[in-house]
C-alpha positions as CSV (number, residue, x, y, z in Angstrom):
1,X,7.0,-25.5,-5.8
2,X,4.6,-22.1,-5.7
3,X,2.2,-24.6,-3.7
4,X,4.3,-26.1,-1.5
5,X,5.4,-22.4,-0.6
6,X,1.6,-21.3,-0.2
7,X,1.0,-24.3,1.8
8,X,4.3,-24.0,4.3
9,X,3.2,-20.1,4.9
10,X,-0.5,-21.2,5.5
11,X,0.9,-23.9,8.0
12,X,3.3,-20.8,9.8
13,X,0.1,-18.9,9.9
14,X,-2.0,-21.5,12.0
15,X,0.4,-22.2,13.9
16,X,0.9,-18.4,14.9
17,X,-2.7,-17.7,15.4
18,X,-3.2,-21.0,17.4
19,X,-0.5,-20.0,19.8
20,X,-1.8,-16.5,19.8
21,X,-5.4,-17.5,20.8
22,X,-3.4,-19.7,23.5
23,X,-2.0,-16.9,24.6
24,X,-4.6,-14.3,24.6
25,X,-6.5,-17.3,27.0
26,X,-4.0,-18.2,29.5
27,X,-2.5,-15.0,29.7
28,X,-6.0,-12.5,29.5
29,X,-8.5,-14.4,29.6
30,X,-9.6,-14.8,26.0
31,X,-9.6,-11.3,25.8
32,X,-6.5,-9.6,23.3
33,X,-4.0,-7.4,25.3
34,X,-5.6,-4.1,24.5
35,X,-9.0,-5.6,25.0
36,X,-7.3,-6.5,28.6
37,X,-6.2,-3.3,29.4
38,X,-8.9,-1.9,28.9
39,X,-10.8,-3.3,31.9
40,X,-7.8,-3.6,34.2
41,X,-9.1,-1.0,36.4
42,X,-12.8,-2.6,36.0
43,X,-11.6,-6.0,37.2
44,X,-9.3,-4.3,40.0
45,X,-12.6,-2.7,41.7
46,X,-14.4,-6.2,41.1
47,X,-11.8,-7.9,42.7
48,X,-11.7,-4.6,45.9
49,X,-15.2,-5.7,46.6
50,X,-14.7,-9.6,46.3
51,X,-11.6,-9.3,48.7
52,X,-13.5,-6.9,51.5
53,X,-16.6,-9.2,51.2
54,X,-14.1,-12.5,51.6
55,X,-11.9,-11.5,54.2
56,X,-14.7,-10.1,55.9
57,X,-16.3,-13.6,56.1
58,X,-12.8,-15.4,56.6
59,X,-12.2,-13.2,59.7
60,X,-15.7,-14.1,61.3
61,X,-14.9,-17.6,60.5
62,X,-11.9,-17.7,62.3
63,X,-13.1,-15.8,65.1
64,X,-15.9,-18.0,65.8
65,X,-13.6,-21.0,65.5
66,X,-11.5,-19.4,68.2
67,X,-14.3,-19.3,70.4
68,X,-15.5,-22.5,70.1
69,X,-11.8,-23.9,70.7
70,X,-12.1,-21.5,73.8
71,X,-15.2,-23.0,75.1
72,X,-13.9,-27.0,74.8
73,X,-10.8,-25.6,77.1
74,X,-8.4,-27.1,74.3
75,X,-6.9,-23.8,73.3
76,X,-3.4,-24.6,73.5
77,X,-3.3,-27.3,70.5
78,X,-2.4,-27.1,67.0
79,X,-6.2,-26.4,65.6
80,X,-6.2,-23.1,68.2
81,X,-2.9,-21.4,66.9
82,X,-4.1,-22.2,63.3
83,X,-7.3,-20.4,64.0
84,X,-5.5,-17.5,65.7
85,X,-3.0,-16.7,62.7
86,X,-5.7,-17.3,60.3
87,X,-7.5,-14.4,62.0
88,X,-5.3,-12.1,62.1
89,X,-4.1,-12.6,58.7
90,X,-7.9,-11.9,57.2
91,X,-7.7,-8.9,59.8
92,X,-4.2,-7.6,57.9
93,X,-6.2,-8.3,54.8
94,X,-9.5,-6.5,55.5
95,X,-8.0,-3.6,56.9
96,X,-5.4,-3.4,54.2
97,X,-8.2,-3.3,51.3
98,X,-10.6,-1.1,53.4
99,X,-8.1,1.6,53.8
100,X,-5.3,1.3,51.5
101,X,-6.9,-0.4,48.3
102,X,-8.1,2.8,46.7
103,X,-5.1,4.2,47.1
104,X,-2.9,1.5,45.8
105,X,-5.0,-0.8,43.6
106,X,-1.7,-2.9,42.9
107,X,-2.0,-4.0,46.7
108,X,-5.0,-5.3,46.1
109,X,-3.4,-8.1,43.9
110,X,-0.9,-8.8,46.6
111,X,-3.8,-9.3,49.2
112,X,-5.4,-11.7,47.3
113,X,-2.6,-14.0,47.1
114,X,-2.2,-13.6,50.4
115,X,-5.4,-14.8,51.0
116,X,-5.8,-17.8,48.8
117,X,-2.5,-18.4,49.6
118,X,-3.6,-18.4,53.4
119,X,-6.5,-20.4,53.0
120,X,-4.8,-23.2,51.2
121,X,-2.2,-23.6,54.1
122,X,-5.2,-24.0,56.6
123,X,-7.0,-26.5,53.9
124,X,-3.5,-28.9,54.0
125,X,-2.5,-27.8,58.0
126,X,-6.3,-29.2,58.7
127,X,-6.2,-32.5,56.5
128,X,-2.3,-33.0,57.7
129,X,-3.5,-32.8,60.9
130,X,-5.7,-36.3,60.5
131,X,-3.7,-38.5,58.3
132,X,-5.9,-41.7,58.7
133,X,-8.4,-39.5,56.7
134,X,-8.0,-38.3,53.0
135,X,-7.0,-34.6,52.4
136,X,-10.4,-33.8,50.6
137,X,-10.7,-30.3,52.4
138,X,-7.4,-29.3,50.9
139,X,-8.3,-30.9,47.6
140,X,-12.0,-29.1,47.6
141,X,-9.9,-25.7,48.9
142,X,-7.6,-26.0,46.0
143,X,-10.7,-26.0,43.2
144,X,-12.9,-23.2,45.1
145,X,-10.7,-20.5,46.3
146,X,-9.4,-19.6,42.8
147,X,-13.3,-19.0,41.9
148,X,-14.1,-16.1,43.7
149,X,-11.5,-13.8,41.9
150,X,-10.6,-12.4,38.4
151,X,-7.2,-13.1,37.8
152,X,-4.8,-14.2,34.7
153,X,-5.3,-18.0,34.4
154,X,-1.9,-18.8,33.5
155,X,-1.4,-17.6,37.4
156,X,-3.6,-19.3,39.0
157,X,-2.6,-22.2,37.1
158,X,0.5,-22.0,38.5
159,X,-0.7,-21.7,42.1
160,X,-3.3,-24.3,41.7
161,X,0.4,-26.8,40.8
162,X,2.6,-25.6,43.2
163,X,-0.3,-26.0,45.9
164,X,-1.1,-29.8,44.2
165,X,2.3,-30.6,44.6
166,X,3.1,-29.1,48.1
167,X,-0.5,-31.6,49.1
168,X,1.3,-34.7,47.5
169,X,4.7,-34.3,48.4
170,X,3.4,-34.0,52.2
171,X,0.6,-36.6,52.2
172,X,3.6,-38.8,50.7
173,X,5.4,-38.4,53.8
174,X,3.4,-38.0,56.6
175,X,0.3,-40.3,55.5
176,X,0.3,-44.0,55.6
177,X,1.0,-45.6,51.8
178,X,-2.7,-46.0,51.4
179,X,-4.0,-42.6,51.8
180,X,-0.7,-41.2,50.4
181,X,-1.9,-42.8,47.0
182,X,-5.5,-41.5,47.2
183,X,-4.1,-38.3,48.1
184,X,-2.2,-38.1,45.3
185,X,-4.6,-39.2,42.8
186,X,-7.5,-37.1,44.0
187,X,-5.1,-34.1,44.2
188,X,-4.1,-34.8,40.6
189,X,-7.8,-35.1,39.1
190,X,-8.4,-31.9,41.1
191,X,-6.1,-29.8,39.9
192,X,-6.7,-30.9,36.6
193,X,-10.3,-29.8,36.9
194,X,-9.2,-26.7,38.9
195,X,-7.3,-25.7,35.6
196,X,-10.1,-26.7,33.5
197,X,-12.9,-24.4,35.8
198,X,-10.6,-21.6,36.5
199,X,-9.7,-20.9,32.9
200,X,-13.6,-21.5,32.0
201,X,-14.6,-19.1,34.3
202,X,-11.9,-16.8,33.9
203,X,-12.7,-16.1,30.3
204,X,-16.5,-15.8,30.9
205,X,-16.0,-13.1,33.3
206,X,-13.2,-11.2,31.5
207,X,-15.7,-11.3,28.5
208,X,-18.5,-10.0,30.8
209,X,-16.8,-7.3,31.8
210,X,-15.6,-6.4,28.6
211,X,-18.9,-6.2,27.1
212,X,-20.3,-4.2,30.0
213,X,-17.8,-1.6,29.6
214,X,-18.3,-1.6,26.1
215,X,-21.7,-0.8,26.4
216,X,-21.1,1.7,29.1
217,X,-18.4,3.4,26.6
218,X,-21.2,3.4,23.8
219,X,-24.2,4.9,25.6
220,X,-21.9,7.4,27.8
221,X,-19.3,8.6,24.4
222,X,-19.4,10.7,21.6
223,X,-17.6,8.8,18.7
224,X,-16.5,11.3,16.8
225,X,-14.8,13.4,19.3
226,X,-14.2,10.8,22.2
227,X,-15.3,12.6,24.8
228,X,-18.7,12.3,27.1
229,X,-21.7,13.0,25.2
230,X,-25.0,15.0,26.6
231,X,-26.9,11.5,28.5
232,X,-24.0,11.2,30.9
233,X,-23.5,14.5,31.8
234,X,-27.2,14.5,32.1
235,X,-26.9,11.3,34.4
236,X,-24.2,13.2,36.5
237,X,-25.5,16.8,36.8
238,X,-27.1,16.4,40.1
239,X,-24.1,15.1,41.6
240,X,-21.4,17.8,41.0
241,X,-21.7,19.8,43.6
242,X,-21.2,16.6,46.2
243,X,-18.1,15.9,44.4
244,X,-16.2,18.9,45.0
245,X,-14.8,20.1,48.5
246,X,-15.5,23.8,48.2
247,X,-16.5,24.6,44.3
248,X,-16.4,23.9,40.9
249,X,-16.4,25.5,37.7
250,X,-18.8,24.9,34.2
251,X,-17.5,26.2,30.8
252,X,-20.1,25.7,28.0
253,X,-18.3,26.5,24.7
254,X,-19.6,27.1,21.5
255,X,-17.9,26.8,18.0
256,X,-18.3,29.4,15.7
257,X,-18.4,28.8,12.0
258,X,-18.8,24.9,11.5
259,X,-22.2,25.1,9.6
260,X,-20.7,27.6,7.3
261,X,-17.5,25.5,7.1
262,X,-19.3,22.4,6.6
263,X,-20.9,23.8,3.4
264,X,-17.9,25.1,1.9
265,X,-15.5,22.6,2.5
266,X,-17.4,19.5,3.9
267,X,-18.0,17.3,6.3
268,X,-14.7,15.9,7.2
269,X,-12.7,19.6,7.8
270,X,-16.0,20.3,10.1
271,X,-15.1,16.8,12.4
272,X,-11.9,17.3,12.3
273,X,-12.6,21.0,14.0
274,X,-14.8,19.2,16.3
275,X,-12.2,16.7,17.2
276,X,-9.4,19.6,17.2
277,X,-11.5,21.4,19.9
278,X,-12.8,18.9,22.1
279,X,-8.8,17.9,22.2
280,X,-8.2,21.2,23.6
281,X,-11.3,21.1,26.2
282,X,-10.4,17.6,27.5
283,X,-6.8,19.0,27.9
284,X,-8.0,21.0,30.5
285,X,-11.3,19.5,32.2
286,X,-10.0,15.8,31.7
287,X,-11.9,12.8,30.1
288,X,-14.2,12.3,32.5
289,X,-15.3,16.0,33.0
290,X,-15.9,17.0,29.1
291,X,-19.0,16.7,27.3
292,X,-20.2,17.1,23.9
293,X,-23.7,18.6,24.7
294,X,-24.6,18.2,20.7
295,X,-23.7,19.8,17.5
296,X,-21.4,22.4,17.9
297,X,-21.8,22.8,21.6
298,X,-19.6,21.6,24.6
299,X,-18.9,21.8,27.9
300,X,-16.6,21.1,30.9
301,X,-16.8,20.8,34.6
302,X,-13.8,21.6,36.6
303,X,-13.8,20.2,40.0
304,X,-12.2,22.8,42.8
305,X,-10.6,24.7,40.2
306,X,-11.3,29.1,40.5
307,X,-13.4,31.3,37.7
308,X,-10.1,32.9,37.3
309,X,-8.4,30.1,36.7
310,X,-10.5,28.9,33.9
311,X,-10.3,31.9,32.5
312,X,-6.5,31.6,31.7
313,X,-7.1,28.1,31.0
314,X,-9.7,29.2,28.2
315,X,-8.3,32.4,26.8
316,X,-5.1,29.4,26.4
317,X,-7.1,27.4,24.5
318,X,-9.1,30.1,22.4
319,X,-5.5,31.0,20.7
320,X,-4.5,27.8,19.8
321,X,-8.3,27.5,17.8
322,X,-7.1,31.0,16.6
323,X,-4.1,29.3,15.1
324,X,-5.3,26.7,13.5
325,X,-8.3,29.1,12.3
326,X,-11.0,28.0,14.4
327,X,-13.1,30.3,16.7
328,X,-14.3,29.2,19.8
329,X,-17.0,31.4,22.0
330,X,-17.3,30.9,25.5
331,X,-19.3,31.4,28.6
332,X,-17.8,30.5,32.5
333,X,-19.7,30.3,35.4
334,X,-18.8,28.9,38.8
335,X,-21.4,26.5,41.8
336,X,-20.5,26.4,45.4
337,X,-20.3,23.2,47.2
338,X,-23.3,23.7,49.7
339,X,-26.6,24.7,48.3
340,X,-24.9,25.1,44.9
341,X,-27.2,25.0,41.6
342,X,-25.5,23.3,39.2
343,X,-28.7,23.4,36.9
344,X,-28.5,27.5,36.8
345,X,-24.7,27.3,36.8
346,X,-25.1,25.6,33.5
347,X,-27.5,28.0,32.0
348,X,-25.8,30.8,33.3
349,X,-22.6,29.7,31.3
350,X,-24.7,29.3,28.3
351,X,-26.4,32.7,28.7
352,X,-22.3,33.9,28.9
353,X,-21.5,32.1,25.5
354,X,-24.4,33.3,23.5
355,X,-23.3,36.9,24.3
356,X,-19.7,36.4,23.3
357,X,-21.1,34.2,20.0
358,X,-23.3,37.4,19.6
359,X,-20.6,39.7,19.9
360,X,-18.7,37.3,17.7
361,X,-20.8,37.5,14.6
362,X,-21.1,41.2,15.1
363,X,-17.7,42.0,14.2
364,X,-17.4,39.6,12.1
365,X,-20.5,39.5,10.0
366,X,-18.6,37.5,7.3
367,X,-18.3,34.3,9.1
């Protein structure tokens, strides 16, 4: 009985992890849901770029298509309005990603619906148009356009059936019996190897990306307190002062006391000070704006933000180290947009902190 039991739970268990790899594939891409939101906002700007470079090319396609239907003096027919509304529907979908994507990166996955959506109506309108021929435009649309984007599989899975199904029900009643049934057929061994390719490809560039981030996290992070460590901020130094609109501010902070508190009560109380006050800093300066220069050293960049208002941001901050009996020194020191130094900003702020850390340790020779 004790084995049958073992057995039944280890069946439940495949079964749960089979369906929870299924998952994880049709529904992120082989990735797991935390690994997937992760890179949402990676695959969001992929998929910016990929939409303004498509649309980009759909509208010139469409526009030269116009003129040549211009040129044969056969404008007023079917093929002419289909190029017309197909052009200015990549127009509504350039402009829309070239001045409103930024700003609201959930349009973006609106607009490319739109467009694959858009492009599979011309595919079918075109082959519909001439049914003594196959549809094998709308057929080849329906395995291509899903390509060029990152997107959930178990969507475009769905498109790529609806879209199969809207090509077979039509051919089925506008075509004659014998291109109806190659039609169907073809559209049927199509999507199947749509489905197949999409989630394929899906998977290997949800994986890329994932990786590249990874490695990106990893050379630009300081494990232990999760904040940016001294390459990136030497990567970005340079380009401060473009990023503000007036000024900015540089804090370089110093804790006092971990060498003396590693030695008396270890390691672990001296990271967990080091996490404790790189908390505080990132509070303040944000994720992307503190760095962990080494050791006991930090700093923080504050983009358009006043001396002064650093300086109630910091004397904030030195209480709560205070409470939790941790002492922070600290040196501010502001950079101007145009012809700003950020170099002698930075060692300026430095030169600041080692004269409080001096002052520091002379009223409190004990520490």
């Amino acid at each position: 009985m004790l084995m049958i039991a073992e057995n039944n739970d280890l069946g439940e268990f495949m079964i749960k992890k089979v369906f929870s790899r299924l998952r994880n594939i049709l529904v992120y891409a082989g990735l797991d849901r935390e690994q997937y939101e992760v890179i949402r906002a990676d695959i969001t700007s992929e998929n910016t770029n990929l939409l303004r470079f498509a649309s980009f090319v759909g509208m010139v396609m469409f526009l030269l298509l116009m003129i040549m239907e211009v040129r044969t003096d056969n404008f007023a027919n079917t093929n002419a309005y289909s190029y017309t509304l197909s052009f200015v529907a990549m127009v509504i979908i350039y402009m829309g990603v070239r001045f409103f994507g930024k700003k609201h990166p959930r349009m973006i996955l609106a607009l490319i619906y739109l467009f694959m959506i858009l492009l599979n109506v011309y595919s079918v309108t075109l082959s519909l148009l001439h049914p003594e021929y196959p549809a094998v435009s709308a057929e080849v649309f329906l395995v291509a356009i899903p390509l060029v984007f990152i997107e959930r599989p178990v969507r475009l899975m769905l498109m790529t059936i609806i879209t199969g199904a809207v090509i077979c029900r039509l051919s089925l009643i506008m075509k004659e019996p014998t291109f109806a049934d190659i039609d169907v057929w073809n559209t049927l061994s199509f999507s199947a190897l749509a489905i197949i390719a999409n989630t394929l490809l899906m998977c290997m560039k949800t994986t890329s990306i994932y990786r590249n981030h990874r490695i990106k996290y990893l050379s630009e992070t300081d494990l232990l307190t999760e904040v940016k460590n001294r390459n990136c901020f030497e990567r970005r130094l340079k380009f401060y002062p473009e990023q503000c609109r007036e000024r900015l501010v540089c804090v370089y902070a110093d804790i006092n006391g971990l060498h003396e508190l590693n030695n008396t009560k270890g390691h672990e109380a001296g990271d967990t000070m080091l996490r404790f006050v790189a908390s505080e800093l990132r509070g303040f300066f944000g994720d992307e704006h503190t760095y962990r220069l080494g050791g006991d050293e930090f700093l923080g960049v504050r983009l358009d933000a006043s001396e002064s208002e650093a300086k109630e941001a910091i004397d904030i901050i030195r209480e709560r180290c205070r409470a939790n009996g941790y002492y922070v020194s600290f040196g501010i020191s502001d950079c101007n947009k145009s012809g700003g130094d950020m170099d002698a900003s930075v060692k300026k702020a430095e030169e600041l902190m080692y004269r409080e850390k001096k002052a520091f340790y002379g009223e409190n020779a004990r520490i």
